[in-house]
VMD Tcl script that draws the C-alpha trace (Angstrom):
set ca {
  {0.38 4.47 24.88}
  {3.20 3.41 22.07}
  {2.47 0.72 19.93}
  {5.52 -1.29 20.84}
  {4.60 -1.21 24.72}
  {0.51 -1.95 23.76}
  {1.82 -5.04 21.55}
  {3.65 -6.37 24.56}
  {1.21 -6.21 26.89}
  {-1.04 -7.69 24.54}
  {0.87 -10.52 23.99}
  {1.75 -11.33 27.70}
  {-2.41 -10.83 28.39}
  {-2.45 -13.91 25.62}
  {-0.39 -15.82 27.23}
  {-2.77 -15.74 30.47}
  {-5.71 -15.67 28.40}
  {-4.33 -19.56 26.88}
  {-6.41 -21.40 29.54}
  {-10.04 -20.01 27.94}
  {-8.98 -20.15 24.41}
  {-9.18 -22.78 21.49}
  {-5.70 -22.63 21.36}
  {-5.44 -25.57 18.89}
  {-7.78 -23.67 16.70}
  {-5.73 -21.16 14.54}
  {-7.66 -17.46 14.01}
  {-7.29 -17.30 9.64}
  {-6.51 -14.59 7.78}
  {-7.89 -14.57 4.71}
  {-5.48 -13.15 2.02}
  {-6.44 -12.15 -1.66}
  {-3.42 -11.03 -3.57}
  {-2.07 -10.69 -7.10}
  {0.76 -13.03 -7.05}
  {0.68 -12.99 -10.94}
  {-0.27 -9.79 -13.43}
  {0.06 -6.71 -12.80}
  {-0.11 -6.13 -9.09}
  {2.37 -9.08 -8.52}
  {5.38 -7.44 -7.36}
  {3.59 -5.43 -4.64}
  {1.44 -8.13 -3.77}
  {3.67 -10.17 -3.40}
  {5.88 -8.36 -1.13}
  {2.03 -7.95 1.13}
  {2.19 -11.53 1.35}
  {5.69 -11.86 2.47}
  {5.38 -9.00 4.89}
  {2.32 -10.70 6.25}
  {4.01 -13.95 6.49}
  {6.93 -12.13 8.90}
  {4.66 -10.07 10.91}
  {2.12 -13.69 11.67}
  {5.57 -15.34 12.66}
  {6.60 -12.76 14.72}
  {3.16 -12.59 16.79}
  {3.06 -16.65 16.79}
  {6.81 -16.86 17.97}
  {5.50 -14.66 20.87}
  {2.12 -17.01 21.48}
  {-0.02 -15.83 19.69}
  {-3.84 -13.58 20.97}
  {-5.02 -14.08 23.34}
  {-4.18 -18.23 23.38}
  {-4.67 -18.98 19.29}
  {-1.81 -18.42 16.96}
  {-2.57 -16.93 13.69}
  {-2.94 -18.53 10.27}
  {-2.87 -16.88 6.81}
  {-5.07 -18.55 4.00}
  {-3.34 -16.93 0.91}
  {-5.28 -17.21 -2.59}
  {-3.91 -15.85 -5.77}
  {-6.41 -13.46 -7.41}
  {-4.04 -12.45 -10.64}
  {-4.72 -9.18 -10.36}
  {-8.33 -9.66 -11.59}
  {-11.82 -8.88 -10.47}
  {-13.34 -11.37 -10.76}
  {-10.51 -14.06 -9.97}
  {-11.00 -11.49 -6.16}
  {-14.78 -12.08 -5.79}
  {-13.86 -15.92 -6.57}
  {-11.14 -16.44 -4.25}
  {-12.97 -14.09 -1.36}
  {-16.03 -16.74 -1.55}
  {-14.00 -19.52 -1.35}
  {-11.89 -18.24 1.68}
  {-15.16 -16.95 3.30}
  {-17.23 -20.11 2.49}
  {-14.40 -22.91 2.50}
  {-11.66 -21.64 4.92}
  {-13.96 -19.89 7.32}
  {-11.32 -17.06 7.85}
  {-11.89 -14.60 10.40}
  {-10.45 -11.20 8.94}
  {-9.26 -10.20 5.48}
  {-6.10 -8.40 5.24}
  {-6.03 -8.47 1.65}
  {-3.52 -6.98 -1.33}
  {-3.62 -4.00 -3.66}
  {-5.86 -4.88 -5.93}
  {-8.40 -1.85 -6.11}
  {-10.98 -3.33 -8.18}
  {-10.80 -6.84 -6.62}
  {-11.61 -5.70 -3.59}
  {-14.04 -3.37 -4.40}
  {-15.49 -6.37 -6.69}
  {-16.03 -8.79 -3.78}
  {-16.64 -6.23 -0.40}
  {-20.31 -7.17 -0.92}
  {-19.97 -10.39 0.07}
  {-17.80 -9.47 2.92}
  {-19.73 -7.35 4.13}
  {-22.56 -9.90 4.30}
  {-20.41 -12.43 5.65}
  {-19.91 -9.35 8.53}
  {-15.86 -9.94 7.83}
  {-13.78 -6.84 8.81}
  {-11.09 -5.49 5.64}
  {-7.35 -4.37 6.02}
  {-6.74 -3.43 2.77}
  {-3.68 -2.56 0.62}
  {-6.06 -0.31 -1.59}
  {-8.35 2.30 -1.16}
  {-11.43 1.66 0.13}
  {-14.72 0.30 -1.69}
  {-17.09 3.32 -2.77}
  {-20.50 2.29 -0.72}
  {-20.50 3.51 2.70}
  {-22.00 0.23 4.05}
  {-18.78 -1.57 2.26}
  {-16.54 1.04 3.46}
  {-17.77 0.61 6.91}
  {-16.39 -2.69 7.24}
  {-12.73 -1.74 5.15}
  {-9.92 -0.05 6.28}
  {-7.19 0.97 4.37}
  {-3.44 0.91 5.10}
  {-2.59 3.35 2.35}
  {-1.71 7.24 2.57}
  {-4.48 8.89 0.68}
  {-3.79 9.22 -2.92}
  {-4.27 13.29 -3.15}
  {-0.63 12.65 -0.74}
  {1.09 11.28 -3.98}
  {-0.10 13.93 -6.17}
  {0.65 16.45 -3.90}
  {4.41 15.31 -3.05}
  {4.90 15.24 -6.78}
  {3.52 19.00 -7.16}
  {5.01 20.16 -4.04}
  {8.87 18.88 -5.86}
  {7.85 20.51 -8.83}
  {6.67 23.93 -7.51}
  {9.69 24.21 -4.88}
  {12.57 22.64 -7.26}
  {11.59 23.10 -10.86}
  {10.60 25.66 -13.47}
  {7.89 23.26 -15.01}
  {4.61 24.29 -14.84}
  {3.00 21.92 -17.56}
  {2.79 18.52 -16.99}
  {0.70 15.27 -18.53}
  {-0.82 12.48 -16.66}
  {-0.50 8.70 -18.27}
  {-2.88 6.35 -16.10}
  {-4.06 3.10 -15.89}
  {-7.56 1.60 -15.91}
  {-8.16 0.63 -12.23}
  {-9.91 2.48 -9.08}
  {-6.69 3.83 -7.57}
  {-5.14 5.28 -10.55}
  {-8.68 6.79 -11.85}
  {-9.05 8.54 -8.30}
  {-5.71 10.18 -8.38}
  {-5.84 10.96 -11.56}
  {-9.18 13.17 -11.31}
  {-6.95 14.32 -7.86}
  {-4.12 15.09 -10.37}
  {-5.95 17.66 -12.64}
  {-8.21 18.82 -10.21}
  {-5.23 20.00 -7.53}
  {-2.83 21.28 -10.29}
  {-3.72 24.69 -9.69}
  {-3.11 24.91 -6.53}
  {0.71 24.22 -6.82}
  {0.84 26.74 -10.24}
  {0.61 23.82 -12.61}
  {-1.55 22.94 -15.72}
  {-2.46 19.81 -17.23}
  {-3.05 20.16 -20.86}
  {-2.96 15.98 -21.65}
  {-4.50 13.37 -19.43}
  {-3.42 10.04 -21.25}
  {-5.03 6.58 -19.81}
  {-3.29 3.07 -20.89}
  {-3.84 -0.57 -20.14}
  {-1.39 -2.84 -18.21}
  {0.05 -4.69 -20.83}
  {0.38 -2.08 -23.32}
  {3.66 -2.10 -25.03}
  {4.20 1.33 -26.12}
  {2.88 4.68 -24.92}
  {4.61 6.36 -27.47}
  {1.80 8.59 -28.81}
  {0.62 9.55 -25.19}
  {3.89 11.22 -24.38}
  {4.29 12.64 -28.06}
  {0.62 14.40 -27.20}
  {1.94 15.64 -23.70}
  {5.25 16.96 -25.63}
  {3.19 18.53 -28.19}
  {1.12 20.42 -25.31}
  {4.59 21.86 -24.02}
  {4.49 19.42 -20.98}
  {8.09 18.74 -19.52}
  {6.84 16.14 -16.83}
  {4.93 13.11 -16.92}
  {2.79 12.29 -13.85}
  {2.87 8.11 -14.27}
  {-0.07 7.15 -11.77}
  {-0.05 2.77 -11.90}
  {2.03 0.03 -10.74}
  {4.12 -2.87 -12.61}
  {6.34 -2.31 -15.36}
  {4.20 0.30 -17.24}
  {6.59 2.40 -15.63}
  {9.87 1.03 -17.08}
  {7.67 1.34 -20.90}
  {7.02 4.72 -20.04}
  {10.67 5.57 -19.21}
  {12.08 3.40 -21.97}
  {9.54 5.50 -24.47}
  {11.03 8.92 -23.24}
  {14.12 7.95 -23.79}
  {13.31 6.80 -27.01}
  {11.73 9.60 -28.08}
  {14.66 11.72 -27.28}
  {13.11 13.64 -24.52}
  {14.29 15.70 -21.34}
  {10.98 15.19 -20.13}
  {11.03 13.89 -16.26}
  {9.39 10.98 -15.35}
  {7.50 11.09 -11.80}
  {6.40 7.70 -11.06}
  {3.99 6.43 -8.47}
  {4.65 4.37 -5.34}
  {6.01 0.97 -6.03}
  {8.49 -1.66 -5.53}
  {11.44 -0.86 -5.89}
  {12.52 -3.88 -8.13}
  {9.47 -2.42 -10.71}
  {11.39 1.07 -9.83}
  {15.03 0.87 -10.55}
  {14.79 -0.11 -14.21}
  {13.57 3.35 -14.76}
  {15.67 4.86 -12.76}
  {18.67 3.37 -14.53}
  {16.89 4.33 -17.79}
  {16.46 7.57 -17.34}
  {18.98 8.55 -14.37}
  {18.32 11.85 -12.96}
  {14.97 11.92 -15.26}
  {13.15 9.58 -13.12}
  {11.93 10.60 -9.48}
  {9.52 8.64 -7.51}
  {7.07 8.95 -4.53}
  {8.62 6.42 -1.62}
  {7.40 5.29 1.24}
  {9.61 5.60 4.82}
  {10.64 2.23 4.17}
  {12.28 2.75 1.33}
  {14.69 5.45 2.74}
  {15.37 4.25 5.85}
  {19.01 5.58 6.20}
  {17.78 8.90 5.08}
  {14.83 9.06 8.02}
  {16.02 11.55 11.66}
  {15.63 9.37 14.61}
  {12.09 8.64 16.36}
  {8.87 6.78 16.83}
  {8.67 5.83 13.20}
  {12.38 4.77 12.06}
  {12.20 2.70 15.62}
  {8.87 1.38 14.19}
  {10.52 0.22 10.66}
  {13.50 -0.73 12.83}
  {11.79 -3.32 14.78}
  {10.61 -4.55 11.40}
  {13.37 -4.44 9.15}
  {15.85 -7.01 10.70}
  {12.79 -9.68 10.64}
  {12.08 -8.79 6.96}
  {15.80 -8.65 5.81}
  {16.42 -12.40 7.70}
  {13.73 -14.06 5.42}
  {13.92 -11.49 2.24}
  {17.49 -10.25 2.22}
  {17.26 -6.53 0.40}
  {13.93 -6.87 -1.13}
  {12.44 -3.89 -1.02}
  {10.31 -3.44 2.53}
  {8.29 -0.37 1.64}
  {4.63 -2.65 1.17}
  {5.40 -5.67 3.17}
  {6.09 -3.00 6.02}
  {2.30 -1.66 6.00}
  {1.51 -5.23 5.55}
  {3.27 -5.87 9.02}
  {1.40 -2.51 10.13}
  {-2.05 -4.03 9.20}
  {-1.15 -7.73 11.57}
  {-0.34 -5.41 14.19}
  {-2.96 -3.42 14.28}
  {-5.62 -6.50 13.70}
  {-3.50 -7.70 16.58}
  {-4.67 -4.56 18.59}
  {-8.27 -4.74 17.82}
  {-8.50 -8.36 18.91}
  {-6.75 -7.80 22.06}
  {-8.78 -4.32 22.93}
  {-11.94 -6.29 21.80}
  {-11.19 -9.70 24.24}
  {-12.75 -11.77 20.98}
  {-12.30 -13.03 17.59}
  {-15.75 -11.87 17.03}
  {-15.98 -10.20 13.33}
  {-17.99 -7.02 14.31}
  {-16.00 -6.68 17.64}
  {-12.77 -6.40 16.04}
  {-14.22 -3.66 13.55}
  {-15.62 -1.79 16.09}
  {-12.21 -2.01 18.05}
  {-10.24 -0.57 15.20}
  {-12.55 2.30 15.32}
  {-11.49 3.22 19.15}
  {-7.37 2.24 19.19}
  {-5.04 4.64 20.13}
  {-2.61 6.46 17.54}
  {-0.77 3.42 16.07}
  {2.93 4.00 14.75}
  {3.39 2.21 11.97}
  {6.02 1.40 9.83}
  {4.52 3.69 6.98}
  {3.22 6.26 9.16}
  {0.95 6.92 12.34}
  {-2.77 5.44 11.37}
  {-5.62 7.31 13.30}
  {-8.44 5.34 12.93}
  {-11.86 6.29 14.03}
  {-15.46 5.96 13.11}
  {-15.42 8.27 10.76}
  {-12.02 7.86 8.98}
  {-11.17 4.06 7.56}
  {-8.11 5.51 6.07}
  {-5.41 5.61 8.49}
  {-2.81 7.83 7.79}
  {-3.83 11.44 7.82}
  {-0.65 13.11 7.75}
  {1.65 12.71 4.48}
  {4.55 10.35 5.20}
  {6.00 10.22 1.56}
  {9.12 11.23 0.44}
  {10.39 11.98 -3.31}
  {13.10 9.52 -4.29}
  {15.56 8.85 -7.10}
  {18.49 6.27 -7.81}
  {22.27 7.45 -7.82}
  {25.29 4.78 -8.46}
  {21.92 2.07 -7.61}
  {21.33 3.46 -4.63}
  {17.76 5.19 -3.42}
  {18.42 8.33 -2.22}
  {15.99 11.89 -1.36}
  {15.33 14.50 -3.30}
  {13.17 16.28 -1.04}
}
mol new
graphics top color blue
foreach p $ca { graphics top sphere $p radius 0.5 }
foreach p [lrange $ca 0 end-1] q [lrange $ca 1 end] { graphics top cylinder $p $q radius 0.2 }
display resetview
């Protein structure tokens, strides 16, 4: 069954379901986001994209009788500002389901108590290590080894390079795909003589890319979000370099500075979102099409690329409540487990028992900017 056509029906089984429910009673989402540091352009799109997608369900009544309320705390893009805020939501607001922001560490910091609260995870991040933890988290991101490999796969098909560096930042994500960076060069032909890491606020990774230029490296592999990205371009170009910059998924508002630093330098991994225009009709441009005008009423042209699989991970909690017939914490996590295919707006998510990562098949694209604009380069 399509997603669109099991939403509806879910929503008019709500509406009969009304009678039985505590329909005064909102069902909270508990939301832990970095509105400020690093993460706070990405999280803060999560937040916004959440805010359409909980209007959207409410304007159509809600499921199964209670309309849906999000409990938003900020975690600044810390730790342990995430295992703070997570208590309070869990032991204050009483929220039913997280469907929290990007924040690696922060949610890996605070999934023990989660767990032990028996509170199901949609995450904007990977998921936490532990099994147990990861049992109860599901993540609406491609797997990283898809961002590496989109970057190799440009380089191997389009390029001459062969020798690249990777610059990195300190937190979960960006450590995992950088050990996926080195460790899948060879498969694509490529070596990886310098593997820099920085910190966030950084100001200068000068010496990192004079090492990777020393090593005969024509490409930098930037894995991180925020505006590392625009120091990084803003050093090349500095420096004087034809080096190309290959940055990771972002916003596109962190993005374009880059891009109009370092023009046809600069290339980026983007999510379906992003390139909208550029997508051939089907199931998933209808899927970002349903969610677009909504975004663009309340955001203008923000960039939708994360709020989108923030919409994906309402509509899929919408699912599991529905297929479940409760609100019911380790109800809706085992319904996850047993949906159907759902078509998302940043790809098809097949969750299972055994795989809490949705998307299994690569939905990136490369990007760049010309005249402003995003366009493909794959």
């Amino acid at each position: 069954m399509k997603a669109g056509s099991f939403f509806a029906l879910a929503l008019a089984a709500s509406t009969a379901f009304a009678g039985s429910a505590r329909a005064e009673e909102p069902f909270k989402i508990g939301v832990s986001v970095g509105l400020t540091g690093y993460a706070a352009a990405v999280d803060r799109s999560w937040r916004d994209g959440l805010d359409v997608a909980v209007d959207y369900v409410n304007a159509h009544g809600g499921v199964l009788g209670r309309k849906l309320e999000l409990v938003v705390e900020d975690n600044k893009s810390e730790p342990q500002e995430a295992v703070t805020v997570y208590r309070k939501m869990i032991s204050s607001d009483h929220v039913g389901i997280f469907i929290s922001g990007c924040v690696s560490a922060g949610n890996f910091a605070a999934a023990p108590f989660v767990v032990r609260a028996k509170i199901p995870m949609m995450l904007c991040s990977i998921l936490p290590p532990q099994p147990e933890q990861a049992a109860w988290a599901y993540s609406f991101l491609a797997p990283p080894r898809f961002e590496v490999e989109k970057r190799y796969e440009y380089l191997k098909n389009h390029t001459k390079i062969r020798t690249v560096g990777v610059l990195y930042d300190p937190s979960p994500y960006a450590n995992f795909q950088k050990t996926l960076a080195v460790n899948a060069a060879p498969e694509f032909g490529i070596a990886v003589p310098v593997v820099e890491q920085y910190k966030q606020d950084d100001a200068d990774f000068s010496t990192q890319i004079s090492k990777m230029e020393s090593a005969d490296a024509k490409a930098v592999i930037k894995i991180g979000l925020g505006g590392s990205t625009l120091t990084t371009a803003k050093n090349i170009k500095q420096l004087g370099l034809n080096t190309l910059l290959l940055g990771s998924v972002d916003d596109l508002a962190v993005l374009k500075p880059a891009g109009d630093t370092l023009g046809s330098q600069f290339l980026f991994v983007a999510t379906p979102s992003q390139v909208y225009d550029a997508l051939p009709q089907g199931a998933l441009k209808s899927e970002i099409g349903r969610f677009l005008p909504l975004w663009k009423a309340k955001q203008g042209e923000r960039d939708p690329g994360w709020a989108g699989k923030a919409w994906d991970a309402v509509m899929v909690t919408v699912e599991a409540i529905q297929a479940a017939k409760s609100f019911d914490g380790e109800k809706i996590r085992a319904a996850v487990e047993t949906l159907p295919p759902h078509q998302g707006t940043g790809g098809v998510y097949n969750f299972s028992p055994t795989v809490h990562q949705g998307i299994t098949v690569n939905p990136f694209l490369l990007g760049t900017f010309e005249g402003g604009k995003v366009v493909v380069k794959d």
